[in-house]
N, C-alpha and C positions, 0 to 999 in steps of 0.2 A: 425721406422724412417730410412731414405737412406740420406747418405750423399756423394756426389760427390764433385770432384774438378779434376783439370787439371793443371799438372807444365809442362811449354813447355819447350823445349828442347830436344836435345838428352837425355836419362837417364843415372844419374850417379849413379856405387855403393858405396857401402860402405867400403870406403879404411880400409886397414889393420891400427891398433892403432900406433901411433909414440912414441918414449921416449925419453925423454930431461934429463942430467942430470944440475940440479940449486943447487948450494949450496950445495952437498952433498948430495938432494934427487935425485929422480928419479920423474919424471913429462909423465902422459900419455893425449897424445891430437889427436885428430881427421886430418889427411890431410886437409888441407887448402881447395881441389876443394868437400871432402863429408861434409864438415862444410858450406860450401856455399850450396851446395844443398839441405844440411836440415832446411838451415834456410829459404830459399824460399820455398819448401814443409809445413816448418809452416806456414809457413804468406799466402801460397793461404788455407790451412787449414781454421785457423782464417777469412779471408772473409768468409766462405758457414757457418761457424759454431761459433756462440760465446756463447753459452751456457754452464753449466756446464759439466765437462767430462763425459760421459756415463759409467755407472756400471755395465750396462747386457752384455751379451755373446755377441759376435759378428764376423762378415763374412765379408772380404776380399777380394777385387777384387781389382789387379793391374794388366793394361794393358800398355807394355812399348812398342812406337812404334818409330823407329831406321829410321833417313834419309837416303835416298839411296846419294849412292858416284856421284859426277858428272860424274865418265869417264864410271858410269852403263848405256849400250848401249839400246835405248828403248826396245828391245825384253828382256834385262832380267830387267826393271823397269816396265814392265808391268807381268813378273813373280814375282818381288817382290811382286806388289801389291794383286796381285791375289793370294798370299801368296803360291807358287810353289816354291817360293825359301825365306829362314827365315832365319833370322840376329843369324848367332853360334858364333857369337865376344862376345868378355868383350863388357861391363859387365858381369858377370855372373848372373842369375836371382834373385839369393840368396839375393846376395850381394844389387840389387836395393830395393829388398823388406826391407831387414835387414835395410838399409838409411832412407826408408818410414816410414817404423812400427816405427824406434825410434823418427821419428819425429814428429807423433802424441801424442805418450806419455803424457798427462797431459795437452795436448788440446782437443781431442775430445775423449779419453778412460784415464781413470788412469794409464792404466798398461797396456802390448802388453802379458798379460798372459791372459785377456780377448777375447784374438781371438782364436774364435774354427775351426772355417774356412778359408781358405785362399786359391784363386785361382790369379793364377799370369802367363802371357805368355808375347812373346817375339816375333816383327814383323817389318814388315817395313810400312814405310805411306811417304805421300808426306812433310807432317810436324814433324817434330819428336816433342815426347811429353811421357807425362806419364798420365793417367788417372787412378784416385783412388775412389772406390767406397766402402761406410763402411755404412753395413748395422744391424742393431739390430737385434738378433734373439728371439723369444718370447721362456717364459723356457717351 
């Protein structure tokens, strides 16, 4: 089984955890802009997929594709495109996959220890977006 899906946007990573102190505890939570972006990476999940979570091994493909700047002169927006020149800004790639995989979690896998593969890069396009592909591997 192949599962696809597409979250537009530029890609966000996975911010660093925050701490709150309430009452005497200590409270850990998510930046407000990778809470947002995992909760829309679920929910286009959820559309392609509403079955139980998959239990077999599986493979990995995240492609993050980065808008180019408006004051990028067409000679280097058609090097972008032509992928001669790649997007080395934050995000860092880690960090968007790390946002992705935990937001599958217990929608389309149980647990992100079931991925044996993982291929993930990093580009520019005319739209920016993220496309995620989760494929089943037979044992």
């Amino acid at each position: 089984m192949i599962i696809e899906f597409t979250i537009p946007g530029n890609p966000v990573g996975q911010g660093r955890p925050r701490f709150s102190r309430h009452r005497g505890y200590i409270q850990t939570y998510d930046p407000a802009k990778s809470r947002q972006y995992k909760a829309m990476a679920t929910m286009r999940a959820q559309r392609v997929y509403s079955g139980e979570p998959l239990e077999t091994p599986l493979k990995i493909t995240i492609k993050a594709y980065f808008g180019m700047y408006k004051s990028y002169t067409k000679k280097k927006r058609i090097a972008c495109l032509a992928g001669q020149e790649v997007p080395t800004k934050k995000p860092d790639i880690d960090n968007i996959v790390k946002g992705i995989m935990d937001s599958l979690n217990g929608v389309i896998y149980h647990d992100d220890k079931q991925v044996i593969q993982l291929v993930a890069f990093k580009a520019y396009a005319e739209k920016p977006r993220v496309e995620v592909t989760v494929e089943e591997i037979e044992k």
